[in-house]
C-alpha positions in Angstrom: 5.7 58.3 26.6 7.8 55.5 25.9 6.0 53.3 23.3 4.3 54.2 20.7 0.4 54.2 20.4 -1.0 51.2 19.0 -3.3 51.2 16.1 -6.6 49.1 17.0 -10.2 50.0 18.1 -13.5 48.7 18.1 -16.8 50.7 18.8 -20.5 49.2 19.5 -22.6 48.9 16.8 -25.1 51.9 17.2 -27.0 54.2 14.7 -24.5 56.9 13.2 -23.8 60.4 14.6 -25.9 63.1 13.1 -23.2 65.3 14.0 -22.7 68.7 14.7 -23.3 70.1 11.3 -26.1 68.5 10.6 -28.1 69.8 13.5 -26.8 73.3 13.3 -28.0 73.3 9.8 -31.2 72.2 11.1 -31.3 75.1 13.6 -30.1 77.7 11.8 -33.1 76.8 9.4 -35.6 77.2 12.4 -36.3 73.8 12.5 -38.2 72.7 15.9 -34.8 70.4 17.8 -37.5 68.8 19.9 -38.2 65.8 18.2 -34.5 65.1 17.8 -34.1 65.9 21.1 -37.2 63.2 22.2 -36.4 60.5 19.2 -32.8 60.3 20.7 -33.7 60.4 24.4 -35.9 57.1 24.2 -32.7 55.7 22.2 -30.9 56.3 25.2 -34.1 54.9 27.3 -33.8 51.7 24.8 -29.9 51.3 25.4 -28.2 53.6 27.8 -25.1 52.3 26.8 -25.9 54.6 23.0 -23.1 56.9 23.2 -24.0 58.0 19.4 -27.3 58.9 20.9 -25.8 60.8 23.8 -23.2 62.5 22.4 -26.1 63.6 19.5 -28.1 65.0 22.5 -25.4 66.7 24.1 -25.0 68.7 20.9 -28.6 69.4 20.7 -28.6 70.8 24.3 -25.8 73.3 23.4 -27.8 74.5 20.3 -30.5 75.4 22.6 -28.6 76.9 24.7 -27.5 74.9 27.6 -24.1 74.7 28.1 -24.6 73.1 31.4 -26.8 70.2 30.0 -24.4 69.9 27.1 -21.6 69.4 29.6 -23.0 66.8 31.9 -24.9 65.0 28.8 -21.4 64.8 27.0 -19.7 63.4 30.1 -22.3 60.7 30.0 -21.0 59.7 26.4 -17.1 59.9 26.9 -18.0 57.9 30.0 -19.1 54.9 27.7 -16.5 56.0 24.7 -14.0 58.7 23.4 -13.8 57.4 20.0 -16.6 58.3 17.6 -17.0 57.9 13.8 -18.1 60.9 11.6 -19.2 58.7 8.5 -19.5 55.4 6.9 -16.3 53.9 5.9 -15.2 54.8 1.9 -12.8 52.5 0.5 -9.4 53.5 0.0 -10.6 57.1 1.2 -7.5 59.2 3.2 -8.5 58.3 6.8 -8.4 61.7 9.4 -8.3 61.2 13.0 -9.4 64.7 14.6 -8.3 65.0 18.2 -11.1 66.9 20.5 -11.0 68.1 24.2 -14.8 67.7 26.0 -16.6 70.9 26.1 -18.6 73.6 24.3 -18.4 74.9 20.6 -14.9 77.1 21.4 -13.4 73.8 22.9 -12.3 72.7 19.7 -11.9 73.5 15.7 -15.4 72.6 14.6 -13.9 70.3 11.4 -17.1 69.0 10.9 -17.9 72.2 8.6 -15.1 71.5 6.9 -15.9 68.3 6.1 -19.6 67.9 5.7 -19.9 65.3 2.9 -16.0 65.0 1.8 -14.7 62.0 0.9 -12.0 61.4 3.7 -12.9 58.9 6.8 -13.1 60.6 10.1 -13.0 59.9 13.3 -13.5 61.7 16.4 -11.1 60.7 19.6 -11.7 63.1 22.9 -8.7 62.9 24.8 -9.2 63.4 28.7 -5.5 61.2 29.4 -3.0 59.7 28.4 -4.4 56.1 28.0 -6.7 57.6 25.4 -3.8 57.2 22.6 -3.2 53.5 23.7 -6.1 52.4 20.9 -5.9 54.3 18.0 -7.7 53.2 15.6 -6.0 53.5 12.0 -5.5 56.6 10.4 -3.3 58.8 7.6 -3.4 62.0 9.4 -4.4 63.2 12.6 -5.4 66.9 13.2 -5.1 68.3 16.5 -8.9 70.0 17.0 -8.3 70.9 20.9 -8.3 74.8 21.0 -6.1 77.0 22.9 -7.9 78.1 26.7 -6.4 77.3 30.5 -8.7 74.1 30.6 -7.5 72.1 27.9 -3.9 73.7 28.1 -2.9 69.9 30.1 -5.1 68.3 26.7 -2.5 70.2 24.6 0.5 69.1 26.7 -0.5 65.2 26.9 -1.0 65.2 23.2 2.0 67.5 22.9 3.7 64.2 24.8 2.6 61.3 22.6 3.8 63.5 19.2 7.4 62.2 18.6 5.8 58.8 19.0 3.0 59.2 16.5 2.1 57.0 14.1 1.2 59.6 11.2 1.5 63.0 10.4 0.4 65.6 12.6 -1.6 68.7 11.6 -1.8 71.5 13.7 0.9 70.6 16.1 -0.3 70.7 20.1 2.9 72.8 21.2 1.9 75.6 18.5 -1.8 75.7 19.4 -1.3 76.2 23.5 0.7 79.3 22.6 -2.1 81.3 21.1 -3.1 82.7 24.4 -4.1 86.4 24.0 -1.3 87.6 25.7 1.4 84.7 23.9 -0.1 85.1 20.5 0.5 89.1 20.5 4.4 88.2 21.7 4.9 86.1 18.8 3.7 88.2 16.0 4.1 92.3 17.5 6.9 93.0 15.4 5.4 91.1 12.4 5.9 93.6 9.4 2.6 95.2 8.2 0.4 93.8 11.4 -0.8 95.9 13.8 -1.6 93.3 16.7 -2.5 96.1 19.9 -0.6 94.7 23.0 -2.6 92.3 25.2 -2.3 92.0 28.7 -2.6 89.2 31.5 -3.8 91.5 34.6 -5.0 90.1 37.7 -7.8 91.6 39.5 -6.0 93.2 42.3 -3.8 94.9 40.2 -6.6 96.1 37.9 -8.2 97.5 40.7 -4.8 99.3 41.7 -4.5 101.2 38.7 -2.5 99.2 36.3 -4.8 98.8 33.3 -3.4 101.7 31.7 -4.3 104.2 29.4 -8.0 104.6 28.5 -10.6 104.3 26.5 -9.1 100.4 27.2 -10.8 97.1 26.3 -11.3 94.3 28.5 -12.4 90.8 29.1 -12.3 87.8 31.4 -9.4 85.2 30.5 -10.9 82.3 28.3 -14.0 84.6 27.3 -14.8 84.2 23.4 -17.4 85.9 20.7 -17.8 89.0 23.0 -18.6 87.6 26.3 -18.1 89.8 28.6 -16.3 92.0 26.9 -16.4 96.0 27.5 -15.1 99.0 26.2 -13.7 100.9 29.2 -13.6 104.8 29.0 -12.5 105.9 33.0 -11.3 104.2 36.4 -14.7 104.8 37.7 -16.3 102.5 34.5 -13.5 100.1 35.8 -14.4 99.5 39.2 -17.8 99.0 38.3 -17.1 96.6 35.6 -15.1 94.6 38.1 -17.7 94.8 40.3 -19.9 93.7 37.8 -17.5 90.5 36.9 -16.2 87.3 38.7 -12.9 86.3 37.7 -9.1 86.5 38.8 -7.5 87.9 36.0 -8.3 89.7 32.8 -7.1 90.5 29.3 -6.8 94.4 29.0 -5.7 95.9 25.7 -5.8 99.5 24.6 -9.0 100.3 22.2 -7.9 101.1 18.6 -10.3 103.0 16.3 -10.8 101.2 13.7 -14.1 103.1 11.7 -14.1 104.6 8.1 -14.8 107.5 6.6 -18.7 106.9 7.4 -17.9 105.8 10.9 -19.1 102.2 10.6 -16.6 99.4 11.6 -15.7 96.2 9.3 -14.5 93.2 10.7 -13.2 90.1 9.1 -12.7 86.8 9.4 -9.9 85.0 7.5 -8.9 81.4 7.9 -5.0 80.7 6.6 -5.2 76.7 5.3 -1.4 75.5 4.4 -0.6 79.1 4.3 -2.9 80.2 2.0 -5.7 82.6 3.0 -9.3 82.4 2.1 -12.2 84.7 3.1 -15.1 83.7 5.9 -16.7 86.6 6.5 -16.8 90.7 6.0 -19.2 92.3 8.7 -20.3 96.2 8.4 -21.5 97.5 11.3 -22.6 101.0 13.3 -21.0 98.7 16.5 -17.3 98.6 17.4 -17.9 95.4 18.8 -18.5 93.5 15.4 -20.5 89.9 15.2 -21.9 89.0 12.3 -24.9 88.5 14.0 -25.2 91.9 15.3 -23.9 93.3 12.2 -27.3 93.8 10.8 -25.8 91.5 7.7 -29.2 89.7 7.1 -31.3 92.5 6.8 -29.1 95.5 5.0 -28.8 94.6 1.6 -25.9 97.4 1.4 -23.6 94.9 3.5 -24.6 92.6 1.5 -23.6 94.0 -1.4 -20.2 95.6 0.3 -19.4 91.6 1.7 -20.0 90.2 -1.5 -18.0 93.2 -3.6 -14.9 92.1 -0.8 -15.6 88.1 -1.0 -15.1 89.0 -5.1 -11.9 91.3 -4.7 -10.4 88.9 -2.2 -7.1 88.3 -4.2 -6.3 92.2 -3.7 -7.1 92.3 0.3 -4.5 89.2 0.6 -2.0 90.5 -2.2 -2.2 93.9 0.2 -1.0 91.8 3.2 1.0 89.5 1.7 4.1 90.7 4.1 2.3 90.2 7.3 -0.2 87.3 6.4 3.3 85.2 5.4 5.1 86.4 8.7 2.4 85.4 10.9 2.0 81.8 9.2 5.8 81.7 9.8 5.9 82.6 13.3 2.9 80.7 14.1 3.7 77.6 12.7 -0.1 76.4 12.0 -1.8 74.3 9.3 -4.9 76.1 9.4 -6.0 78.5 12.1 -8.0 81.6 11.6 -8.3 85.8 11.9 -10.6 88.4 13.1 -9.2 91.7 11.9 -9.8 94.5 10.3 -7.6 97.5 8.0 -6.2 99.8 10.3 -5.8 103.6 9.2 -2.4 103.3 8.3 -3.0 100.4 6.0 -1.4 97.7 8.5 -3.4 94.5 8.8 -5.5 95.1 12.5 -5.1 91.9 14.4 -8.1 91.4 17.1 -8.0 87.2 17.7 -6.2 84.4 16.7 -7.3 80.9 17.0 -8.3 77.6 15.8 -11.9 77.3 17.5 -13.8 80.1 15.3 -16.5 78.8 12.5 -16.3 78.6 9.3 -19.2 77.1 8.0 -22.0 77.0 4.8 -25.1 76.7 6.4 -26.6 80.5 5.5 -29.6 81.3 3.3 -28.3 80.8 -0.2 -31.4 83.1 -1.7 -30.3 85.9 0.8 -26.5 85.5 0.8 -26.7 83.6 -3.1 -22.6 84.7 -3.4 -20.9 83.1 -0.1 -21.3 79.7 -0.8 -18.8 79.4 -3.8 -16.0 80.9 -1.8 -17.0 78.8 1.4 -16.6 76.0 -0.7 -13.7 76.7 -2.2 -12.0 76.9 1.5 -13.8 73.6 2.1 -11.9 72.5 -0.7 -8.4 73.5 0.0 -8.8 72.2 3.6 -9.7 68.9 1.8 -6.6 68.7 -0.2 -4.3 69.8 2.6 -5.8 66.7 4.6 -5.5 64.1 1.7 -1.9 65.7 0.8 -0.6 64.6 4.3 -2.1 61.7 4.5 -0.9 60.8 1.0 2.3 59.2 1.9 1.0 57.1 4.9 1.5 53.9 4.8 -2.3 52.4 5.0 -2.8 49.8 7.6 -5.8 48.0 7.3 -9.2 48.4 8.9 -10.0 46.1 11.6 -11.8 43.4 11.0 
């Protein structure tokens, strides 16, 4: 890129986004979506030109379940605009310009968690080419929301591009986001001190089926699958073939299975999000299930999970003194602003690496009267996010809005 992107927008005057918090919150409290869904559709039937309105019900078709709708709904709105406003505008407020690919929820860091209610002016800017940075609209800081997977790795490298040239700071920098592939994030950090990260593996499906998994019980997965999709615990070359069988796809992550239950045979996964380096607890999930979800984890309903999250969320200060060593050698060699974890603690005491990324949620929205103690330390993440933002985009020099 030769010059450098300018700083000026303009966007149609339209209602406001609800957003994507706002409606998952509605959701996850079993509201009904359908009258969103019909109040926004004869928006679009009064102005087809809404993209608010669009974007609004691409989001609501996702929360129901329809990744295909969401798609081609979504596509309708970045058709008409890629720039969309979070909030009203707050005077003199640090001003965050969050760079998104198009897609579903693992597509992208979903920020809007994060910032639900702060004080800092966002904007949303979905980049699909390189003419997308020639109208920035002004901004302190720009975070890079576009999450590692093969379909926005060409996102990554176009932003990647326009960075030397950039007229602010730059959180999470493209370059160090495309290399948290399975496969490249495990080459980065296996000789961390006190991790345990089990080696991944790029296979394609002929040489699966030839024998060169390896050792069993193995697990494996489609390339670009998330949350468990598709994912299988392998025991024999028989169970194998039939998973293959079972599975489209040309290549696959394969990584050896690592026992990771106590004493009482139930597993413990959790999820930590590093923010400037610092760690802060998401979640701790207790279940009779390797394969660990908090929604499978029979959190909502066992109040001795409860009671074992909350006890962790508490003692946090002594799981991250523990794995000082490795927490601070992965920030170091993966060179992120915030990103987060799914592990675990291995036998041996090492810190038991199962994903990296910078898609997973981190987010506020459950029942305060049945989880009363989560909302503090979600906050407090919240918080600390916050201040990284305003901290980079301190020493910006502000350009006025446009007119």
């Amino acid at each position: 890129m030769s010059a450098s992107p300018c700083a000026s927008s303009s966007v149609s005057i339209e209602p406001p986004l609800i957003g994507l918090a706002a409606l998952t919150r509605r959701a996850m409290r079993g509201e009904s979506l359908a009258p969103i869904a019909q109040a926004l559709q004869a928006r679009i039937a009064a102005n087809p030109d809404d993209a608010n309105a669009l974007m609004d019900l691409s989001t609501v078709e996702l929360l129901r379940g329809s990744r295909a709708a969401r798609l081609r709904v979504q596509g309708e709105a970045l058709a008409r605009r890629k720039l969309y406003p979070q909030n009203a505008r707050i005077p003199g407020a640090t001003r965050l310009l969050v760079l998104l690919a198009p897609g579903d929820f693992m597509a992208n860091t979903p920020v809007e968690f994060l910032l639900e209610d702060a004080p800092i002016n966002v904007d949303f800017l979905y980049v699909q080419s390189e003419a997308d940075f020639l109208r920035l609209p002004p901004h302190d800081v720009a975070l890079v929301g576009v999450a590692e997977s093969c379909a926005n790795q060409k996102i990554l490298g176009l932003i990647d591009e326009a960075a030397p040239y950039w007229p602010s700071p730059i959180l999470n920098h493209p370059a160090a986001i495309a290399r948290l592939t399975r496969d490249g994030a495990w080459r980065l950090l296996r000789e961390v001190e006190g991790l345990h990260f089990p080696e991944n593996r790029r296979i394609a499906r002929a040489a699966l089926a030839a024998g060169e998994g390896g050792s069993y019980p193995l697990i494996i997965r489609p390339v670009d699958s998330h949350a468990g999709e598709e994912l299988e615990k392998i025991e024999t070359a028989a169970a194998l073939g039939a998973y293959l069988r079972g599975h489209s796809g040309d290549e696959f992550y394969v990584a050896p299975f690592v026992d990771y239950s106590g004493a009482d045979g139930k597993f413990r996964k959790i999820r930590i999000a590093l923010v400037d380096g610092q760690a802060w607890p998401i979640h701790y999930a207790v279940s009779s299930r390797w394969m660990v979800h908090y929604l499978n984890a029979d959190m909502l309903h066992n109040p001795a999970h409860r009671a074992e999250e909350e006890m962790f969320m508490r003692d946090f200060e002594a799981f991250a003194a523990r794995h000082a060593a490795a927490l601070d050698g992965l920030k170091r060699r993966l060179g992120l602003d915030y990103l987060q974890i799914d592990c675990a603690e291995a036998a041996d005491g090492r810190l038991l690496i199962f994903e990296i990324g910078t898609a997973m949620i981190a987010h506020d929205l459950d029942n305060p009267v049945t989880f009363p103690y989560k909302s503090a330390h979600m906050r407090r993440l919240f918080d600390a996010f916050r201040r990284m933002v305003a901290a980079r985009g301190a020493d910006h020099e502000q350009t006025p809005e446009p007119a």
